[in-house]
Structures are given as C-alpha cells and as structure tokens.
N, C-alpha and C positions, 0 to 999 in steps of 0.2 A: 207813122202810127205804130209801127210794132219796135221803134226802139220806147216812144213814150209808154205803150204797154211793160214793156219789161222794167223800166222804170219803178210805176205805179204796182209791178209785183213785188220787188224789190222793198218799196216803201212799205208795204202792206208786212212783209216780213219782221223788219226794225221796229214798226209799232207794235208788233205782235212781241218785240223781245223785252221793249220796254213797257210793255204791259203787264210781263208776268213777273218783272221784280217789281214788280210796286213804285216807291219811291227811290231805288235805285237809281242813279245815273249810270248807263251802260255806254262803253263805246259803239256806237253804230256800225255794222260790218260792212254796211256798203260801203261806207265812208273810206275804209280801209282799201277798196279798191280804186277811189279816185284819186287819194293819196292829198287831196284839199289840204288848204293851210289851218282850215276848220278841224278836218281830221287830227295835225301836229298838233294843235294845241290842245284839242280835245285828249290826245294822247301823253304831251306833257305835262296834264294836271293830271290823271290817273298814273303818271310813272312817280310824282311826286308824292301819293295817297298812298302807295306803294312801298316808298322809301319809306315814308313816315308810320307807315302801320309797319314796318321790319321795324324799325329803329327801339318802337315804345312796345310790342311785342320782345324785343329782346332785353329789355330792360325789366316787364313783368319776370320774364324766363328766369333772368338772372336774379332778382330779389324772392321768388320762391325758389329757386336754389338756395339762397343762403338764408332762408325761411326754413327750410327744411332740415337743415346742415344744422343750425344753431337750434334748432329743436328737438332732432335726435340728439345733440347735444346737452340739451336740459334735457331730457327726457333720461340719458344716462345719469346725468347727476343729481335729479331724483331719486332713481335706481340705488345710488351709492347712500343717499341722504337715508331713506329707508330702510338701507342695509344697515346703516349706521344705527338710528331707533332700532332697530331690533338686536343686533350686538349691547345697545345698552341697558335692554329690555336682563337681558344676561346679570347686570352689574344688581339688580334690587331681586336675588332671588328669596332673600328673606323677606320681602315684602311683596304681597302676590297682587295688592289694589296697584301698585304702579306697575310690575309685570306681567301683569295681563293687558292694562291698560294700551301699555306701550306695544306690545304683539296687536292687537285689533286695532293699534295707530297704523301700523306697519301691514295689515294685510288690506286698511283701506286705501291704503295711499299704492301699493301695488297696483289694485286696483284703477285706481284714477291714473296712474303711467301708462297701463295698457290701453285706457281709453286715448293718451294723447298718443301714444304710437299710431294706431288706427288713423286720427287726421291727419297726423303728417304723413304716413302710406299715401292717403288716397289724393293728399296736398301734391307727392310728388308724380301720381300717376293720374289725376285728372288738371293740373294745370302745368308742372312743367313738363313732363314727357310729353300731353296731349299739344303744349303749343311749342313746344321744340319738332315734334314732329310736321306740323304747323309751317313752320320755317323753314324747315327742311326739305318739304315738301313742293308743296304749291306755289311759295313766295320764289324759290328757289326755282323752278321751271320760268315763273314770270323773270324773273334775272336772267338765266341763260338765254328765252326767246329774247328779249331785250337785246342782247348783244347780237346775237343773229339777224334782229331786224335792222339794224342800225349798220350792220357790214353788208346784207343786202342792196339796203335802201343809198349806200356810198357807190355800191358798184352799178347801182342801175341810173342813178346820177354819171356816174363817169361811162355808161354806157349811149346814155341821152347826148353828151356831149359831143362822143365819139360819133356819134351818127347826122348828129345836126353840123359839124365840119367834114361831113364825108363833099367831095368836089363831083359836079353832072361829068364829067370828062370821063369818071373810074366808075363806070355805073357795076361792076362785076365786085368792087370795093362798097361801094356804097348799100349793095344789097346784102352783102357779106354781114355791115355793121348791119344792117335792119334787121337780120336774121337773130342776130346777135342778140340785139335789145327788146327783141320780142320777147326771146326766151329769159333773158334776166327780167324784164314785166311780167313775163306768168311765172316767174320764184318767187317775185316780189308780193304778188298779189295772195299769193300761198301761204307767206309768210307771214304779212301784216296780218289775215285774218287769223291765224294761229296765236299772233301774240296779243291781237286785241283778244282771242276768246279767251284765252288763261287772263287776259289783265279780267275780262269781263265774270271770269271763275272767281277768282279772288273775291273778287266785289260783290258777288253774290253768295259765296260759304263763308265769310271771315265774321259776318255778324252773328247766324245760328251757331256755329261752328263756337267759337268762344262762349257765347250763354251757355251755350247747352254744357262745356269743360267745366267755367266759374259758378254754373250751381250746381253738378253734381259737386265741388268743394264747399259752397254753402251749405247743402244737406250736408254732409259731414261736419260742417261747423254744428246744425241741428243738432246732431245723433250724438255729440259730444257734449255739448251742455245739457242736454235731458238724459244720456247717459249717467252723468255726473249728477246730477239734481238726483235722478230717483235714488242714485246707491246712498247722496249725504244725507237725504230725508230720511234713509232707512237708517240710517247711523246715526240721529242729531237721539233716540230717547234715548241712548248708551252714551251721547257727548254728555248730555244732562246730567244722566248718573252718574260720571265721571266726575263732573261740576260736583254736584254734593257732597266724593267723597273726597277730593282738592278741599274743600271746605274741611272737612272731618280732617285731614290730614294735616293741617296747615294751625287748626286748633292747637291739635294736639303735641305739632313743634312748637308754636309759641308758648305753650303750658312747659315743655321738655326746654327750652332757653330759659324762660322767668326764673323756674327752680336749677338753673344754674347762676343765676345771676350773685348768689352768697356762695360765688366757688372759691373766693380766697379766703371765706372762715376756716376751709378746710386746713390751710397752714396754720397749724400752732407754735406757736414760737418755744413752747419747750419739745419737740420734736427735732427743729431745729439747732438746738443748745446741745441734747444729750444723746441726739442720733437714736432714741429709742423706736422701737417699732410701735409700727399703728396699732395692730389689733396689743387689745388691752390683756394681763396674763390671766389662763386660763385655770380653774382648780384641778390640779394634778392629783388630787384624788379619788374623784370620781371616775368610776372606769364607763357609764354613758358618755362623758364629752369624752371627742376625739382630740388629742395632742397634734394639731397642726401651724405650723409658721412656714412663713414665703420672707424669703429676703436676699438680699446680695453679700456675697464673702468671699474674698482672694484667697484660691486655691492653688497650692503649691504643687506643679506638675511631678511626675516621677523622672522627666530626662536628666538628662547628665547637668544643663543648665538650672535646673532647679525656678524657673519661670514661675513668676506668682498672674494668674490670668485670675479676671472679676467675673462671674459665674452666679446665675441665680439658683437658690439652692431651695428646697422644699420636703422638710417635713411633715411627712403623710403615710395613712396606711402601711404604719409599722414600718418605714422605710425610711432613707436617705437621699436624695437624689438633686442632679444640678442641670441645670438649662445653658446653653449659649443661647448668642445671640444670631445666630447665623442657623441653627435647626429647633423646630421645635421637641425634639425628640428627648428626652428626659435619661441622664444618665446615673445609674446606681450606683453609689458609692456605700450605702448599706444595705444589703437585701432582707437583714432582719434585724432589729435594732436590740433583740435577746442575744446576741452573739457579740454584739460593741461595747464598747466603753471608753472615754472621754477625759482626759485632764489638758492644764491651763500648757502652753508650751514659754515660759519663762526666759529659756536659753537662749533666744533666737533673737536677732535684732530687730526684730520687726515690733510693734506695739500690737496687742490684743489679741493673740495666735491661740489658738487652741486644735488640737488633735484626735480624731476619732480614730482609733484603732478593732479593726476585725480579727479573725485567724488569718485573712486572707492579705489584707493590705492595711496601711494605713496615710491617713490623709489630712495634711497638715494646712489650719482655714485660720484667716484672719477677717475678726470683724472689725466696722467701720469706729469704734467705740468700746469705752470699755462696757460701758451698759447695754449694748447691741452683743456683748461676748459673751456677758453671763446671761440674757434674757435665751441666746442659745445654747448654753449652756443647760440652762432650770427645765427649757423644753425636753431636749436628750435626753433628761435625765426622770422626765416625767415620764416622755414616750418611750422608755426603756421601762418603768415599774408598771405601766399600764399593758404593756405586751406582756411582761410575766406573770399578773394577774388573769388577766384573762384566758392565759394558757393554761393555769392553775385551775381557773373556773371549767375551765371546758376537761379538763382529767377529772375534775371530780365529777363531771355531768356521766362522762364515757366508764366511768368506775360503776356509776350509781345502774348505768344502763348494761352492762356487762352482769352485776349483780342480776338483774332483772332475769335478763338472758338462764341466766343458770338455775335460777328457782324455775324458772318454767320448763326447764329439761330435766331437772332433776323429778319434780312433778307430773312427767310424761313417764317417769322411770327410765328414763338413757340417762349416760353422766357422758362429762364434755370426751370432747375427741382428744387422745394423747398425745398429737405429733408436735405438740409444744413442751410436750412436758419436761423435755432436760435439753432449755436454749442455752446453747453456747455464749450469743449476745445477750442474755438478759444474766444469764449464772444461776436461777433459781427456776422453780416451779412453774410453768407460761402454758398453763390450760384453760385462761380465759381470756377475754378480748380486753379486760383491764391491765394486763401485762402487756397487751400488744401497745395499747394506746398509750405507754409509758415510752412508745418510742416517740414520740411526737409525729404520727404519719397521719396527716386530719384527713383521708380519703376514708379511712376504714370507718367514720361519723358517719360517713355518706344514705341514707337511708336505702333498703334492698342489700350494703354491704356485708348486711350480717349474716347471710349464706352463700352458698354457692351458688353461680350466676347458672350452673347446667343442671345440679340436682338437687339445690337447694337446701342443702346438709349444713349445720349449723357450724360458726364461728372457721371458714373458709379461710388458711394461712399461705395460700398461694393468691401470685396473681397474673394474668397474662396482660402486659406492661406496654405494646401493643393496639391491645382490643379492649383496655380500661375497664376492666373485670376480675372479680374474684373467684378463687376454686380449691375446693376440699383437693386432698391429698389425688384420690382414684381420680378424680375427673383431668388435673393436670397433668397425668400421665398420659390419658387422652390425646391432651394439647401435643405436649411433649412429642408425641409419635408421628404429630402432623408435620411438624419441622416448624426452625425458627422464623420461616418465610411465612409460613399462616398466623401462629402464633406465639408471640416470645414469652417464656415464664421466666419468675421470681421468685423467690421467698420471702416472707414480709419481715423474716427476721434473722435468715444467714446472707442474706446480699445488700450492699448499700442502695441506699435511692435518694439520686439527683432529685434535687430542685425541679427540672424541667420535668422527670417523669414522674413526680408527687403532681406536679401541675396538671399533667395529662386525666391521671387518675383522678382527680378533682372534677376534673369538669366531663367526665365520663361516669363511670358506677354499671352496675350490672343490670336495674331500672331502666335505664336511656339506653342502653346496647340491647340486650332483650327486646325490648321493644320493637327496634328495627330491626333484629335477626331473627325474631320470629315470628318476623308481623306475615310470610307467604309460608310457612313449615305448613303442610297438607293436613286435613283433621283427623287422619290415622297415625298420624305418629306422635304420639302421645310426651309429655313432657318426662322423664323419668326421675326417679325420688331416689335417696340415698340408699336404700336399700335396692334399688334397682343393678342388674348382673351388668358390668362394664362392658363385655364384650360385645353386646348386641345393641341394645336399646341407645345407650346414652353415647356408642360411637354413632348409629343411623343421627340420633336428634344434632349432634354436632356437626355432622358433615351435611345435615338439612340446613340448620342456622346459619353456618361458615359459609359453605358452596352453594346453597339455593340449590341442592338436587332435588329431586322429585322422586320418589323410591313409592 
C-alpha cells in the first residue's frame, strides 16, 4: 500500500506539470527515474526538437545578421545618395525652383534614413541579439546536460554490469559493487531529472520567448511605415507644387530649344569669306553711343623670342585690354586710349599687323583679315576722338562752373584765394578751379570738392591723398603736423598724381569722408568756418574726426 501510495502521488504530480503547459508535450520526471525504454524514446524525440529548433533558430540568427548588415549598408548609401542631391542642389544656384527643390528632397529623404536606422537597431536587438542570446543560453545548458547525461547513464550501465558478475563466493566484493551502483543510481537519477527539466524549460519558454522578440520587430516594422506615411503625406502638397513647376520649367526649355532650332541662320556666309565681325560699325560720331568691339588678334610678346600668342582683345570704357584663355582677368594694354595712337605695320612679314603705341609701350597685333584690320583700326580711331570729346565737354562744364564759383564770391565781396596765383606748372595766373581742371584731375568735379573738407573755405588746392579729401592752405598745415602716418598731403598742382591715387580720390571726396568722421564728433564742438583761429577750434574738430576723442 504505501509504495502504490507514492506512486499515485507521484502521478498526481506529472499530471499537474502537464496541465499547466497546456498542449505541451513535457517529459515526465518520474519517468526519468525509472529510466523505461518509454522514457529513451520519449527523450530521443525531444533531443531531436531540440537539435531542430538550434538548427532553424541559427539560420533565423544568421539571415537577420546579414538583414542587418546589408541595411546599415543601404541605409549608408542613401546617406551618400542624399548627400549627393544636395552637393547638386549647389550646381542650379541661379535657379532657386530646382535649388530649393532639391534641399527639401534631401532633408526628406534624411528623414526617411533615420527612420530605417531605427528598424534595423531594434531588428538587431530584438531578434538577433535576443535569439543569439537564446542559443546561448538555455539551448546551450540543454547540450551540455545532454552530454553529462549520456556519460552518466554509460557509467551506471557499466556499473549494473559490474555488479550483476559480481560471484556469492566474494561476498566483501560483491557489496563493494552494490555500494557502488547505488551511488551511481542516485547521480543518475540527479541527472536525468535535471536534464529532462532544462529539455522541459526549453519546451516551455521557446514559444513565448520568440513571439514576444518577433513582434516587438513587427511593431517596428509598424512605427516605420506610419512613420514614413505621415512625414510623405506631409510632403505630397510641396511634391504637387513641385509638379506644376517641372511643368512651368519644362515649357519653358522647350520654348528656349524651338527658338534655337534656326541656330545655323546665324552663320552667314560673308562673315565667313571676309572674316568681318559680327556687331555691325557703329557711328563714330556720336559721343552718346559708346565705341565697343570684342574680338580675337595675335599679339606679339615683348621676350627676346618675339612669340605671337592669340588673345582676346576688347575695346571698352576708354581702354584697351586682352583676355587669355586660361584667366579671366583682363589685361591693359591701353589705360587711356587719349595718350595712343595706331598705324598699319607694313614691314613685318606677317599679313594684317598693325601697332598701338603709348608713352609707355607699344604693342604689335595682327588681325585675322584684312577687313578685321581696318574694322580695328576705324574703332581706335573712333574710341580715341570720342575720349577727347568728352574731355573737352567736361572742361568746358568745369570752366562754366568754376565761372559760377567766382561770381558768387565775388558777390559775397571776398575775391578767390591766391595760393594759385603764380603756378609754376600751369606758367600763368591759377586762381580759379578752371585752371585747376586744365590739369585733367576729374576728382576735383566731385561734388563737396569745391571746399575745404574741415573749414569749408572756398576752391581747396591741397589734398590729403590718404583720407581722399580736400583742404585750404591753413587747414593742411594741420594735417601736416599730424605726420604722414595720420595723414598724407599733396598739392593739386606742384606734385604729380598717379593713376591709382586719381582713382582713390574718385571714389572718396570730402561728402563720403565727412560723413563717416563726423558722424560721433560730440555737439559742442562745432564745425569751424574759414575764418575760424587754427590753433584751437579747427585743430580740437580734426583730432575729433581723425581719433574719435571725446574733449
């Protein structure tokens, strides 16, 4: 009665284990201690369920590994594809509908790459990590007990042996083995129930276990296509617009080909014959149109080789000048075309040569033609009488206003200042600003030039060269005392003046410096007038202007 009792508790147990897996099949743990041929086989089809869930378990592992792998993969060369759209976003910056375009191509498509990073993170940390861990783990304990069971269950086999040939004669031997095989029976029975409970762990975590990995990755598939959906929903009324102006755009090239389609009217065949230039001759007498031609002419170097190199050359703005083809940078050959003069060059063995000579150089051109020689020739020769025309025009403007000048001073009862009156460079009488303007110095036109930039005194023959300003005799001594370092003086008519610092003075005047030097001067210190005492007033207003002090 009380082994069949233990039995029936026993029993009541394994129903109770196969009740709470459900449809599981578990191995029975009693079973495991009778060690039944019911038990092996029951044991061989779960060591087989085993191999086969490692097997396709390791085969999921490894194709989201290289699921993973080959989608950080795309996922970078999106990255680049992207970066690409936007480096070429660069190339249409004169055209802002494809440049903007292509930027909000490129910040949505950003976009959508961070969203596929995001899957494939949570691809490699909810299904490969979670079922490498997986294998690693639990399957991995059921393999080692495996092996421990199976070297057990050999040595209690070769224990049973050893004791079933033990002989009645060696009974001190014979209890020896029994001692023996007991105790390999209670490892045995240790053991099997150990490795049935891990086969029976297995069998029981491997189904929840996995769901629960493979749909947190399905939510992730979720969260990336509704991700995606609501960013391109928010993007399709900007795809539209887009659309309509590809339309607008696409018109507008087929209109810009059609009207090329008669591009070979533009060869005329007497162009071709007599090398003449395109633009048609312009009247050289009119000093409204400007004297401009663009063309090509072998230009004879000044080295020792005498090298004739092909040079584009351009007539413009009172000048001379030639192009390579290697900088855009424009080189002067005449800086003022009032100072040149031009004949045919006969002597030379070359055909159609002609020569512009300056004080400074001169520079020996060959055109393609002889009607390409003289058509450059008629220009020069235009562009020269129309520069001395208008220089003419503008002395007589600066006469007529100089005139002006003096009846209003003489009308105030002052007469002009005399420190002109016996110029060494002019040789005659220079007490008004139409003597000045016979030097050719077009800054002194400059409106505000007609006084002194500090006391406003009338018809100003200095200038500090510098600070691009004019100044009466008293106020330059001023400058003077401040040194060349604050301010540099001139004479507008005992000192020569460069080209570059006629330039400066041009684009300065005593208007636009005033301006800025005395846009902080404090409102106590007053401007001071010609009559004002040099040594107080009108040195404090200069070193106010000049150094920004504060007094």
């Amino acid at each position: 009665m009380g082994q069949g009792d233990g039995q029936d508790e026993s029993g009541g147990e394994g129903g109770s284990q196969a009740g709470s897996t459900g449809s599981r099949k578990l191995i029975d743990l009693r079973d495991c201690l009778t060690d039944s041929p019911r038990f092996r086989h029951r044991l061989a089809d779960h060591e087989a369920e085993v191999v086969d869930l490692e097997s396709k378990l390791e085969k999921v592992v490894t194709s989201c590994d290289r699921m993973v792998n080959n989608g950080q993969a795309y996922v970078e060369a999106c990255r680049s594809f992207s970066s690409c759209v936007r480096e070429l976003a660069g190339h249409f910056h004169n055209n802002s509908v494809v440049e903007q375009s292509l930027r909000r191509f490129y910040d949505t498509l950003a976009e959508v790459q961070s969203f596929h990073s995001i899957l494939f993170d949570q691809a490699q940390r909810s299904v490969h990590s979670a079922l490498r861990s997986f294998l690693t783990g639990e399957l991995k304990k059921v393999k080692d007990m495996k092996k421990t069971f199976h070297k057990v269950s050999e040595e209690l086999n070769s224990a049973v042996h050893r004791s079933a040939h033990a002989p009645k004669s060696k009974p001190q031997e014979a209890e020896e083995l029994s001692s023996q095989l007991a105790n390999i029976q209670t490892q045995f029975s240790h053991t099997a129930i150990d490795y049935g409970y891990h086969i029976n762990a297995v069998s029981c975590h491997k189904g929840h276990h996995l769901l629960n990995h493979l749909l947190s990755y399905m939510r992730a598939q979720y969260t990336f296509f509704h991700q995606g959906y609501d960013l391109l929903r928010e993007f399709d009324p900007y795809m539209r617009h887009v659309l309509s102006q590809v339309d607008e755009l696409q018109k507008a090239a087929e209109e810009d080909i059609s009207s090329m389609n008669s591009r070979h009217n533009l060869v005329i065949p007497q162009h071709l014959k007599d090398g003449s230039p395109e633009q048609p001759l312009r009247p050289m007498d009119n000093p409204a149109v400007a004297i401009e031609l663009e063309g090509y002419l072998f230009k004879r170097s000044s080295g020792a080789f005498k090298s004739w190199n092909r040079r584009w050359f351009v007539l413009r703005n009172n000048q001379l000048c030639y192009q390579s083809e290697k900088t855009e940078e424009l080189v002067v050959v005449v800086e003022d075309l009032r100072i040149c003069t031009f004949k045919m060059a006969e002597d030379l063995e070359r055909r159609f040569c002609f020569e512009v000579v300056t004080p400074m150089r001169s520079s020996m051109l060959q055109a393609d033609s002889e009607a390409l020689r003289k058509t450059w020739m008629t220009y020069l020769e235009g562009g020269i009488a129309r520069a001395l025309r208008i220089s003419a025009s503008n002395k007589k403007k600066d006469e007529h206003h100089e005139l002006r000048v003096r009846t209003a001073t003489l009308t105030r009862g002052r007469s002009p200042t005399p420190e002109l009156s016996e110029s060494p460079i002019l040789g005659k009488k220079a007490g008004s600003l139409a003597s000045l303007y016979s030097l050719g110095l077009d800054f002194l036109d400059i409106p505000g030039n007609e006084r002194c930039a500090d006391c406003c005194n009338l018809n100003p023959k200095w200038a500090s060269i510098n600070l691009g300003i004019m100044l009466c005799i008293e106020c330059c001594g001023i400058h003077r005392n401040m040194g060349v370092h604050i301010s540099k003086i001139r004479s507008i008519t005992l000192d020569e003046w460069e080209p570059e610092i006629q330039m400066i003075m041009c684009r300065l005047g005593n208007s636009k410096v005033n301006a800025i030097l005395e846009y902080e001067i404090p409102e106590h210190v007053k401007k001071p007038s010609p009559t004002t005492p040099r040594s107080g007033t009108t040195q404090r207003y200069v070193n106010c202007g000049i150094f920004n002090e504060k007094h």
